[in-house]
Backbone and ligand atoms as CSV (ligand in chain L), in Angstrom:
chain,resi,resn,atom,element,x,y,z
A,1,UNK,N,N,-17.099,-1.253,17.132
A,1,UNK,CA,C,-16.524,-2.547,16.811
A,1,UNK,C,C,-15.116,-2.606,17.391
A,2,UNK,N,N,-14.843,-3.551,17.843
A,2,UNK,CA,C,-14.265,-3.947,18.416
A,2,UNK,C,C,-12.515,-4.147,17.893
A,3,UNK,N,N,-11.430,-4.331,18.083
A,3,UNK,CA,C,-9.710,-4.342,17.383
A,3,UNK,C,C,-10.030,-6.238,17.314
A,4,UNK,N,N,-9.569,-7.066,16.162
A,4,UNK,CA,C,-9.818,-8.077,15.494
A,4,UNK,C,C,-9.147,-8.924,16.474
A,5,UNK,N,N,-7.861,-8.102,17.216
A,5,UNK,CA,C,-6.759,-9.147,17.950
A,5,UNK,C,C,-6.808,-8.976,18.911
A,6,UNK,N,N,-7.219,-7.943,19.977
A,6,UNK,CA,C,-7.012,-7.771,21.735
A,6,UNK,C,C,-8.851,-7.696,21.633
A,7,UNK,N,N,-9.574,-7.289,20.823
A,7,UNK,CA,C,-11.229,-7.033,20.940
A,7,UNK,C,C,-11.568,-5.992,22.120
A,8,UNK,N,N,-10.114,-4.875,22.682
A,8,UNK,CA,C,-10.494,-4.005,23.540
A,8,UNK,C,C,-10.683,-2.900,23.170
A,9,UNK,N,N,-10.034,-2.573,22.323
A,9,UNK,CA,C,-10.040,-1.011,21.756
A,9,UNK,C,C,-10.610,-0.805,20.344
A,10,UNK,N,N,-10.612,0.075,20.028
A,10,UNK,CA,C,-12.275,0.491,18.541
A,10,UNK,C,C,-10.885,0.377,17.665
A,11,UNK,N,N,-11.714,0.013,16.356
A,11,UNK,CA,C,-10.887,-0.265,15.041
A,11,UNK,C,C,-10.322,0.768,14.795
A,12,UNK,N,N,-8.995,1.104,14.311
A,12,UNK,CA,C,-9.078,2.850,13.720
A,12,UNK,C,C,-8.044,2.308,12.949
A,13,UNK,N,N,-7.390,1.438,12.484
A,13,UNK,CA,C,-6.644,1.156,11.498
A,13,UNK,C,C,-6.955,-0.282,10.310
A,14,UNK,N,N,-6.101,-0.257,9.303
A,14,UNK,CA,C,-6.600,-0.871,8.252
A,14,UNK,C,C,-6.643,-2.603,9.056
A,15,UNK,N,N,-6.557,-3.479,8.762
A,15,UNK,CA,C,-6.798,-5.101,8.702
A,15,UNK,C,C,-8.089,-5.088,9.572
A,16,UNK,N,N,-8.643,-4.339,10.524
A,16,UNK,CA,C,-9.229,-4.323,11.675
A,16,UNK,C,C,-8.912,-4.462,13.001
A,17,UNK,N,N,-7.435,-4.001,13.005
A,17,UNK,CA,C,-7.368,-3.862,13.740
A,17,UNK,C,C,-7.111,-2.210,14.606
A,18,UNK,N,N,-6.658,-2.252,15.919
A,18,UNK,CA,C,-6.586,-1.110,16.786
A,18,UNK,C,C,-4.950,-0.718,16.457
A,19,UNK,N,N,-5.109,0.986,16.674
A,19,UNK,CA,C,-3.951,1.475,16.592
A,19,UNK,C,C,-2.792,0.551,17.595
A,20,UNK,N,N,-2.806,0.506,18.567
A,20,UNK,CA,C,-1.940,-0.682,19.429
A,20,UNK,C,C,-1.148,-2.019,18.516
A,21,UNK,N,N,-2.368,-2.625,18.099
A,21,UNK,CA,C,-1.816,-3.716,17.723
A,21,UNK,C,C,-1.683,-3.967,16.043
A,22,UNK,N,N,-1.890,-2.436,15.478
A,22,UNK,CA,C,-1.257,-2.404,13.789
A,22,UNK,C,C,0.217,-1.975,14.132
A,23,UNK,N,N,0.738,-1.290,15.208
A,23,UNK,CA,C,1.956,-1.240,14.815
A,23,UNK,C,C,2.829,-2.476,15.345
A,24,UNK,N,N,2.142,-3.448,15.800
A,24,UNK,CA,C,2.969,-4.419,16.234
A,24,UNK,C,C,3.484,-5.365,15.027
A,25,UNK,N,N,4.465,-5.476,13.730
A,25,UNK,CA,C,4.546,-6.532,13.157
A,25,UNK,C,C,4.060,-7.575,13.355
A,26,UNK,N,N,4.539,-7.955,14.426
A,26,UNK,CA,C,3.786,-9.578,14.539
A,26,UNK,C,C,2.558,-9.850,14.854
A,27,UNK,N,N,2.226,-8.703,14.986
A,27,UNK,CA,C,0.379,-9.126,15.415
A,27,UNK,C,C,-0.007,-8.515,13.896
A,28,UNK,N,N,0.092,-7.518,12.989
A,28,UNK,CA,C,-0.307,-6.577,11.861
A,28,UNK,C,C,-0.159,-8.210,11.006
A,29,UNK,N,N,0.951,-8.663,10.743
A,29,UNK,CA,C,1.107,-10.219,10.026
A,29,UNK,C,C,0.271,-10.841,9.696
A,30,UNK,N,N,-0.454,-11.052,11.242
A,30,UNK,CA,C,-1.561,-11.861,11.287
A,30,UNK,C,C,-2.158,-11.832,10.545
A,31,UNK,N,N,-3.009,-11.013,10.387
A,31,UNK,CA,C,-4.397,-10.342,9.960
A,31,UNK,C,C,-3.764,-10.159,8.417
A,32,UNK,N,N,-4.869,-9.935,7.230
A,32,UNK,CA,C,-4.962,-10.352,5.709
A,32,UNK,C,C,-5.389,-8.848,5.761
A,33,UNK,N,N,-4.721,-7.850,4.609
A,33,UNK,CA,C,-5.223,-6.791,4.320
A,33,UNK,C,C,-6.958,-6.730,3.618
A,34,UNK,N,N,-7.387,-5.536,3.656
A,34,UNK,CA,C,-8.557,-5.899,3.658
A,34,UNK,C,C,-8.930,-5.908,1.896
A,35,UNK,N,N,-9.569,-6.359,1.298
A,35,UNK,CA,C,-9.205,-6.884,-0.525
A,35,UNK,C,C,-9.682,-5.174,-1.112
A,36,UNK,N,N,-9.062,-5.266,-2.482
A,36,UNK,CA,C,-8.996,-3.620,-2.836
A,36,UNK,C,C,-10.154,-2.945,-3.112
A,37,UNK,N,N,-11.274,-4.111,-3.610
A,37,UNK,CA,C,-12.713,-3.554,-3.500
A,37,UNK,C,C,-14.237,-3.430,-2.929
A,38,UNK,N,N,-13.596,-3.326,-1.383
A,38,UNK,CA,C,-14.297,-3.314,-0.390
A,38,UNK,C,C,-14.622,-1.717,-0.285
A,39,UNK,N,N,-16.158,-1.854,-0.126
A,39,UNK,CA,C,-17.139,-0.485,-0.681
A,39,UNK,C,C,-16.086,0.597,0.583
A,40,UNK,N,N,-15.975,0.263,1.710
A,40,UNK,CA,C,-15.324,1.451,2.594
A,40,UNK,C,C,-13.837,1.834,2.294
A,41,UNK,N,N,-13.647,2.855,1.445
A,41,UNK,CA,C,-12.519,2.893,0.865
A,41,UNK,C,C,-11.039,3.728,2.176
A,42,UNK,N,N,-11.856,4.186,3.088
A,42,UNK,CA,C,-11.103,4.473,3.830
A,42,UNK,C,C,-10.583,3.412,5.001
A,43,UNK,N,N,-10.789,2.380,4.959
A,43,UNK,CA,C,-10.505,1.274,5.556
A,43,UNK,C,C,-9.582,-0.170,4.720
A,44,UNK,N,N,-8.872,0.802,3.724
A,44,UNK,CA,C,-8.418,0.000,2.708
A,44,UNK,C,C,-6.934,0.462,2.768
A,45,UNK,N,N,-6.341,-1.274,3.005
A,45,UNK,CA,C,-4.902,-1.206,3.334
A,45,UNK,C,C,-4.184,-1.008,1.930
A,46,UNK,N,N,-3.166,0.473,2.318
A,46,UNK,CA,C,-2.773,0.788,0.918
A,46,UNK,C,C,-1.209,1.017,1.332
A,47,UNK,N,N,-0.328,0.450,0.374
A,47,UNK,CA,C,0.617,0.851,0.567
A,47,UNK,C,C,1.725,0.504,-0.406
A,48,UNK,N,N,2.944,1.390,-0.657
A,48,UNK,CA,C,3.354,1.451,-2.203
A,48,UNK,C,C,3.114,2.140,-3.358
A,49,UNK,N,N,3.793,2.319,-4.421
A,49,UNK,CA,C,3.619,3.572,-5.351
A,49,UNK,C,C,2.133,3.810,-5.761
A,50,UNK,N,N,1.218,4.638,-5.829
A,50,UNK,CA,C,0.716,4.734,-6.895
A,50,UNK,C,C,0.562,5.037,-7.459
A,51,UNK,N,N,-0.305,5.659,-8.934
A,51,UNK,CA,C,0.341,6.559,-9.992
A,51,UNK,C,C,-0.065,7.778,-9.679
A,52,UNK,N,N,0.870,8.609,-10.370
A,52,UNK,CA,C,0.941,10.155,-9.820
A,52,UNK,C,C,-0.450,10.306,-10.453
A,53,UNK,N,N,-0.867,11.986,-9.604
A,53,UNK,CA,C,-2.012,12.391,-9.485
A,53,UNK,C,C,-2.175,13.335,-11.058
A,54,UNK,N,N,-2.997,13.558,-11.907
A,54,UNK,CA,C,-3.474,13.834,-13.111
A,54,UNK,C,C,-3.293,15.120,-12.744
A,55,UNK,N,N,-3.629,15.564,-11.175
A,55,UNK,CA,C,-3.277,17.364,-11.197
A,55,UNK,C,C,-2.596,17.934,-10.163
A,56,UNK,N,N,-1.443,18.911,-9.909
A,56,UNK,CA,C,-1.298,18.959,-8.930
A,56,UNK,C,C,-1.839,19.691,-7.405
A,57,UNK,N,N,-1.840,19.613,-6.630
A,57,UNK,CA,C,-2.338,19.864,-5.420
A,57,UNK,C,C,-1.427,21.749,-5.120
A,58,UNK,N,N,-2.684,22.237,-5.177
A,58,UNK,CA,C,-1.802,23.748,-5.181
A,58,UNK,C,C,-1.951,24.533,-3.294
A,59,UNK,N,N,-2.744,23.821,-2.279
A,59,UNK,CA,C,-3.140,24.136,-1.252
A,59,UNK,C,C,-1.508,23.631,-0.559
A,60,UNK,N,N,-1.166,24.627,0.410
A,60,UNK,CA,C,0.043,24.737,1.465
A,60,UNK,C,C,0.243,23.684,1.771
A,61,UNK,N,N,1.531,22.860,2.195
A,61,UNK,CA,C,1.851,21.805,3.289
A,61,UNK,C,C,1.441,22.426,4.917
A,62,UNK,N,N,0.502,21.774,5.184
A,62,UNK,CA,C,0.381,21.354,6.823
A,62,UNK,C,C,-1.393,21.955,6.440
A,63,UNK,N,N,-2.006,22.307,5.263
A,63,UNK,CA,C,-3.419,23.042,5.661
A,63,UNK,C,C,-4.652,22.136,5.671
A,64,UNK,N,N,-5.416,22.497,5.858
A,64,UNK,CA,C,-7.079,21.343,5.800
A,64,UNK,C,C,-6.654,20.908,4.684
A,65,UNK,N,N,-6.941,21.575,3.622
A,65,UNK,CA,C,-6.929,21.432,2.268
A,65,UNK,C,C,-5.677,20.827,1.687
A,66,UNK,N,N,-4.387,20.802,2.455
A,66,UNK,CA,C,-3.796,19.776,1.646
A,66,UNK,C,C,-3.997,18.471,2.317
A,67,UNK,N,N,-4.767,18.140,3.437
A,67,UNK,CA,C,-4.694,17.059,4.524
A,67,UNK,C,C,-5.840,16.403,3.584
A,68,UNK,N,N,-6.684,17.070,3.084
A,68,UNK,CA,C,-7.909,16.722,2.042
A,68,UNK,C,C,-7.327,16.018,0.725
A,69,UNK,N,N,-7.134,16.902,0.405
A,69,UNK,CA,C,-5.946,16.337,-0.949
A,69,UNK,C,C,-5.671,15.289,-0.618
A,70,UNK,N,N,-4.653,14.729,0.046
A,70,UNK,CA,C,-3.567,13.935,0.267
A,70,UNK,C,C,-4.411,12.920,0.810
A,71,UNK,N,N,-5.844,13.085,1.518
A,71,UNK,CA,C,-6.744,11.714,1.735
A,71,UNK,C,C,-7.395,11.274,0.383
A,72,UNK,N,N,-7.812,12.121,-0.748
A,72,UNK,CA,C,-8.335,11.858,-1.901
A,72,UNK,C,C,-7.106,10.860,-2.113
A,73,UNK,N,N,-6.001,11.266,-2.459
A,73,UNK,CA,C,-5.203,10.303,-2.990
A,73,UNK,C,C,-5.103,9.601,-2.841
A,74,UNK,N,N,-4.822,9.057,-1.690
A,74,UNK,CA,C,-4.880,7.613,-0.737
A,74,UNK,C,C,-6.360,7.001,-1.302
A,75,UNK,N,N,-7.304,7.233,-1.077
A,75,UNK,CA,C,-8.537,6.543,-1.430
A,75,UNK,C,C,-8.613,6.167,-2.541
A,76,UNK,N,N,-8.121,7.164,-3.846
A,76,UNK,CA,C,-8.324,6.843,-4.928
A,76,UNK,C,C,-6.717,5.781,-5.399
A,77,UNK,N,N,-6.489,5.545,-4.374
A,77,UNK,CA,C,-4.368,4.415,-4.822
A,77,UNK,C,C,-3.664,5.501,-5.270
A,78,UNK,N,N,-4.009,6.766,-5.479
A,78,UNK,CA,C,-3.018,7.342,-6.494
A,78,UNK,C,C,-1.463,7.598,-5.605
A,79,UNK,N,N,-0.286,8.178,-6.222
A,79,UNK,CA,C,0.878,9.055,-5.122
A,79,UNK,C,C,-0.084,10.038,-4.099
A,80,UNK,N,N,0.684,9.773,-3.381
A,80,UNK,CA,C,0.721,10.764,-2.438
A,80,UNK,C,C,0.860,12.542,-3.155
A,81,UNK,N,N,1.910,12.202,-3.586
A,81,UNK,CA,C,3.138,13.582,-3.942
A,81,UNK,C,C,2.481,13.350,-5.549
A,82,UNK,N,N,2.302,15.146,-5.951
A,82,UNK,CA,C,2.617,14.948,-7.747
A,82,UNK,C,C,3.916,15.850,-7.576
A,83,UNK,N,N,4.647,15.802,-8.600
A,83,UNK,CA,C,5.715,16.501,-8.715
A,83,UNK,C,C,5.549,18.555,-8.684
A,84,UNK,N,N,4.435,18.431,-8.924
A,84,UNK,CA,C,4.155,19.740,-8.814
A,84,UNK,C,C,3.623,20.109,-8.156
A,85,UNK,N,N,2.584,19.647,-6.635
A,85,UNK,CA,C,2.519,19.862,-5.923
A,85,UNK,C,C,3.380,21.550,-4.785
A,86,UNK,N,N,2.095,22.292,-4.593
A,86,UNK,CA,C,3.015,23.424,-3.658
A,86,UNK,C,C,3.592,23.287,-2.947
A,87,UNK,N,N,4.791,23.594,-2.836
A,87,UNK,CA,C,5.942,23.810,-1.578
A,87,UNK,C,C,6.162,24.958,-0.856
A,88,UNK,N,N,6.547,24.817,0.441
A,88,UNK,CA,C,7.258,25.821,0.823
A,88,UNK,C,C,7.956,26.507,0.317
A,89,UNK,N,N,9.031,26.193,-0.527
A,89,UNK,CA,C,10.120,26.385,-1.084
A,89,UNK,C,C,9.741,27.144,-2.206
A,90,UNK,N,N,8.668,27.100,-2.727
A,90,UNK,CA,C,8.505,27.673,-4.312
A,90,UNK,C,C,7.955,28.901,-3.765
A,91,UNK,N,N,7.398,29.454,-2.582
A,91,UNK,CA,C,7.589,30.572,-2.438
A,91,UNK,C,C,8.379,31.664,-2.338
A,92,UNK,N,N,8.791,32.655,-3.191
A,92,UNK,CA,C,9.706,33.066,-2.841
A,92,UNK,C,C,9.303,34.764,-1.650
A,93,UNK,N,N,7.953,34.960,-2.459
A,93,UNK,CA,C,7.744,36.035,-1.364
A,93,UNK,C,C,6.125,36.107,-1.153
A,94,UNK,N,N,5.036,34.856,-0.199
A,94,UNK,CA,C,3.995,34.637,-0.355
A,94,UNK,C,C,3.156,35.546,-0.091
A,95,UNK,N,N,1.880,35.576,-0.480
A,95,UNK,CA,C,0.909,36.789,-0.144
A,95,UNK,C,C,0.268,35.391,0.232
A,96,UNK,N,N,-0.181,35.709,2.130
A,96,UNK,CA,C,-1.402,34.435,2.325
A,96,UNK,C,C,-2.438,34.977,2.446
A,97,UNK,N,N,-3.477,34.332,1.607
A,97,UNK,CA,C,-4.971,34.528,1.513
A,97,UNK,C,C,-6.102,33.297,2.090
A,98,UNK,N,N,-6.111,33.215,3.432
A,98,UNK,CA,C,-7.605,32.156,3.758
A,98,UNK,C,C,-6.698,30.739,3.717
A,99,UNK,N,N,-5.494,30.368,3.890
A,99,UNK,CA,C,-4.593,29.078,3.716
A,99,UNK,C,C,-3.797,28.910,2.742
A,100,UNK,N,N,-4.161,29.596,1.783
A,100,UNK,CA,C,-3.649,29.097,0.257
A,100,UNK,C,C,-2.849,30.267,0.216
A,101,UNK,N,N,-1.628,29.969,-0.962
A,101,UNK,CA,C,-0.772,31.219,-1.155
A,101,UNK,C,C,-1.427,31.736,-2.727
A,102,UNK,N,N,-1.052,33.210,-3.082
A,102,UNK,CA,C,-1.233,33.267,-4.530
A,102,UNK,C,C,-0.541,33.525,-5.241
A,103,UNK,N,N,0.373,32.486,-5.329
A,103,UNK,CA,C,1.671,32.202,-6.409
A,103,UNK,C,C,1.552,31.517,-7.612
A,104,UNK,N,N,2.444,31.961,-8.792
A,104,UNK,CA,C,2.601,30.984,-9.706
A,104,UNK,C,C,3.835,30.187,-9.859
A,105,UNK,N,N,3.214,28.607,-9.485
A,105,UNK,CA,C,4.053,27.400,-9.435
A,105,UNK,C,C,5.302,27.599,-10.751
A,106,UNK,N,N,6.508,27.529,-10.638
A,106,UNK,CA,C,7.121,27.705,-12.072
A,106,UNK,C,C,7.275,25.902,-11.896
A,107,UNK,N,N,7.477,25.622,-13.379
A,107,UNK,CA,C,8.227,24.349,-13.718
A,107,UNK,C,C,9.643,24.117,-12.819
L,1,ZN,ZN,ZN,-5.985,-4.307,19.285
């Protein structure tokens, strides 16, 4: 399928349109986000707080598994970020096992 506004390049961003012409303001304008309960949830224009996540995400910054995470969230409206979420930083001396570290998160 086709980008909603040039009809040259394949959809890959939210309104329907093509990466090209979502970052253009004035063309992104155009186009009506797509409504919040449209069955393809990954094609659903989201943007702004949403409520933090019920658990936090204990998989590394940059791994599959937090790239996973962090798409659950988006799909489901929730934040991005929970406050407890793993950091770099909370490691102080990691043992890595398979992506994941095996630390305990302190408060
Ligand atoms: Zn386009």
């Amino acid at each position: 399928m086709g980008c909603r506004h040039c009809g040259r390049d394949p959809v890959s961003r939210p309104r329907g349109l093509c990466r090209s012409c979502y970052y253009v303001l004035s063309i992104r304008d155009q186009y009506e986000p797509a409504p919040a309960n449209v069955p393809d949830q990954a094609n659903v224009d989201f943007c702004g707080c949403g409520q933090v996540p019920t658990e936090p995400c204990l998989s590394l910054p940059g791994t599959t598994a937090k790239i996973l995470c962090l798409a659950e969230r988006a799909a489901a409206r929730q934040s991005l970020w929970h406050p407890r979420d793993l950091r770099l930083w909370h490691l102080p001396e990691p043992r890595w096992s398979q992506g994941t570290a095996e630390v305990e998160v302190e408060d």
